[in-house]
C-alpha positions in Angstrom: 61.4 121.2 84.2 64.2 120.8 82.0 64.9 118.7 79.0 67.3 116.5 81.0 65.0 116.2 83.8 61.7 115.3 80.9 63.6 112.9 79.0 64.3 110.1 81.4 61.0 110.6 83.0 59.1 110.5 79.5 60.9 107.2 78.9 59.9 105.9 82.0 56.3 107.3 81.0 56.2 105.2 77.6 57.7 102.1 79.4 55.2 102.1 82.0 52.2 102.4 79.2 53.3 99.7 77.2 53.4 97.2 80.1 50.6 95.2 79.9 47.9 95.6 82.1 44.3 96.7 83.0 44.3 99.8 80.9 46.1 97.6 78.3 42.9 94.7 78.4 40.5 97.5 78.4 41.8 99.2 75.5 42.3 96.1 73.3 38.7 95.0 74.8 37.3 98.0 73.5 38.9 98.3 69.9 38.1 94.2 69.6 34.4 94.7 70.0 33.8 98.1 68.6 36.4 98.8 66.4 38.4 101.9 66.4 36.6 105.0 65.7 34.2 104.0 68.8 36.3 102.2 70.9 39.4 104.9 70.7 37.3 106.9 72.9 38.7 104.6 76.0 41.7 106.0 75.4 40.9 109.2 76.3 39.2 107.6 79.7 42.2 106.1 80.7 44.3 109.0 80.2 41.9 111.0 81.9 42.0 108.4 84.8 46.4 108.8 84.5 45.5 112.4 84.9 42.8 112.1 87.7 46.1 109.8 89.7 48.3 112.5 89.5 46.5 114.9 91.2 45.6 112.6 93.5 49.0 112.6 94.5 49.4 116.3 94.2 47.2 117.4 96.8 48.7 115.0 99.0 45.8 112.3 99.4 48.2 109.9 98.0 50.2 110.1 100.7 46.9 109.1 102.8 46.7 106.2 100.6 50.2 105.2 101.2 49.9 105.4 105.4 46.6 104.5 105.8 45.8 100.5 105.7 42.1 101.3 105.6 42.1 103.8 102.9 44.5 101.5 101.2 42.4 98.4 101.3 39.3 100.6 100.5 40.5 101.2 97.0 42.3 98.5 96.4 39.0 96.0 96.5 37.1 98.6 94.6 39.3 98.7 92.1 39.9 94.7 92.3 35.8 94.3 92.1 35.7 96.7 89.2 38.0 94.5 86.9 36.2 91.0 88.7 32.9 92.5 87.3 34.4 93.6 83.8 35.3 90.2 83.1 32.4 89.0 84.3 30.7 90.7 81.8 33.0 90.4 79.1 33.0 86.7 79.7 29.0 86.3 79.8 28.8 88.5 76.4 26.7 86.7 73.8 28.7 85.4 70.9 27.1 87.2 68.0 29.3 88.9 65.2 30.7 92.0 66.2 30.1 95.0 64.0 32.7 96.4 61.8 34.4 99.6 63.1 31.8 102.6 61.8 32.7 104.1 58.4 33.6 107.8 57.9 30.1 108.7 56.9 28.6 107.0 59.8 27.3 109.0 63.1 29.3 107.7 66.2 27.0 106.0 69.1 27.1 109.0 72.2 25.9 106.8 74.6 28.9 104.1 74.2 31.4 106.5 73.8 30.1 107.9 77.1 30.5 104.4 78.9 33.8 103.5 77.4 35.3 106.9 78.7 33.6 105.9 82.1 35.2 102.8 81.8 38.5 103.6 80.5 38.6 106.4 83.6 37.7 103.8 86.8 39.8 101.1 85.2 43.2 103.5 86.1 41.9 106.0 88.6 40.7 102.7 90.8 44.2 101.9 90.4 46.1 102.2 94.1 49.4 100.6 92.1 49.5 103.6 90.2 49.5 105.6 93.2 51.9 104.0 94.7 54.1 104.0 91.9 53.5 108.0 91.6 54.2 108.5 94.9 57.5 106.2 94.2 59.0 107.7 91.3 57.3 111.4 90.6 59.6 113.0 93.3 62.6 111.8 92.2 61.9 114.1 89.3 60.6 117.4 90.9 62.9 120.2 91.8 62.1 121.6 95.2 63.3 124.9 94.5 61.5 126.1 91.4 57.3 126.3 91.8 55.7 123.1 91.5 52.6 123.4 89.9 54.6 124.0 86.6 56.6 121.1 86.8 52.7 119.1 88.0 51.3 120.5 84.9 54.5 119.4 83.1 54.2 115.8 84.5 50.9 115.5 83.8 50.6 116.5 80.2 53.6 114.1 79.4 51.8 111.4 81.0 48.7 111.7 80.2 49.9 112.1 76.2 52.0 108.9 76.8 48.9 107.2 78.2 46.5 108.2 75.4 48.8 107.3 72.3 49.8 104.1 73.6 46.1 102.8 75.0 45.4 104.7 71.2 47.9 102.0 69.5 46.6 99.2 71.9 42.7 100.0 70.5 43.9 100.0 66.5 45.5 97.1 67.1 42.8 94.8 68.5 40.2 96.8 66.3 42.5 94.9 63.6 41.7 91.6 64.2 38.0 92.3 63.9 38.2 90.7 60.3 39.8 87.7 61.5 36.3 86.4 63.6 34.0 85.5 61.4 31.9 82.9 63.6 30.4 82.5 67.0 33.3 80.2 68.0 35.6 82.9 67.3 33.7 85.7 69.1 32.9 83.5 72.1 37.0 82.4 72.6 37.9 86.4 72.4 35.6 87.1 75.0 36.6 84.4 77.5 39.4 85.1 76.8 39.3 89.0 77.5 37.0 88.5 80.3 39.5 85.8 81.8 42.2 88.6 81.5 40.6 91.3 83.4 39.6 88.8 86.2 43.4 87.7 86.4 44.1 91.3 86.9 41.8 92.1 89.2 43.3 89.2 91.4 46.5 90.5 91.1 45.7 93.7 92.1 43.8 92.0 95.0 47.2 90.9 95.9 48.8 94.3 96.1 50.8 95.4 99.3 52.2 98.8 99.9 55.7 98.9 99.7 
């Protein structure tokens, strides 16, 4: 791919990252209740799950996705139940102080850092809009005539990067307000709050039509 070609489609990458949206709440979700070092590890989830929609579209079942109703709706309500449930849960979590992010000394938790890649992952591989948008605006920027799986590899790097700093910069800057709630109030209107965002998205993207 050449520089020409990259550069308007890594701008179109870094714009796309920075609108809010699902992988934005999760991210900010994470780094509010576990701080950075822990919750940074969603970042790489949602990159992976970036990653996991490209080749989606690379082996062509994206375009199943975009001709197929059933296959459509299929993952569209999965992915619309997925965010449903995570504010649920956000929403029902129990108001107690949150723990300061873990200090440099301090021996990350595995098993959360395993769940919040899970999560990070379903939240944008679930994600039919970013098929559809893929499937949109990836082809405008391959060149037919040169081999493909270079300029795939290409693609996907540069997104997946894009993906993983920005979600990164999302995470530090929720894990920053972790000093601001000091009492059960505080905690219990950030997770309403949070939980009330991720149930607004998933009714959005219950509201989804192909193009």
């Amino acid at each position: 791919m050449d520089f020409s070609t990259w550069l308007p489609f890594f701008i179109a990458t870094v714009a796309i990252s920075l609108s809010p949206g699902p992988g934005a709440i999760a991210a900010m979700g994470a780094g509010l209740n576990h701080g950075f070092r822990q919750g940074q590890t969603i970042a790489f989830g949602l990159a992976l799950g970036v990653c996991t929609q490209l080749a989606v579209v690379g082996v062509g079942l994206g375009a199943l996705l975009a001709t197929s109703e059933l296959a459509f709706a299929v993952v569209k309500w999965l992915g619309a139940a997925y965010l449903v449930w995570l504010g649920i849960q956000q929403w029902r979590s129990p108001a107690s102080p949150i723990q300061a992010p873990a200090g440099a000394g301090a021996e990350p938790d595995p098993h959360l850092r395993r769940h919040l890649l899970l999560r990070g992952w379903t939240v944008n591989a679930l994600n039919p809009k970013g098929t559809v948008f893929l499937l949109a605006v990836m082809p405008q920027f391959l060149d037919l005539a040169r081999p493909l799986l270079a300029q795939y590899l290409t693609i996907g790097v540069t997104f997946g990067l894009v993906e993983f700093c920005v979600m990164t910069g999302y995470v530090g800057l929720a894990s920053r307000v972790l000093g601001l709630l000091r009492s059960p109030r505080h905690i219990q209107w950030m997770n309403r709050t949070f939980g009330g965002l991720f149930v607004a998205a998933g009714a959005v993207l219950a509201t989804f039509k192909r193009a």
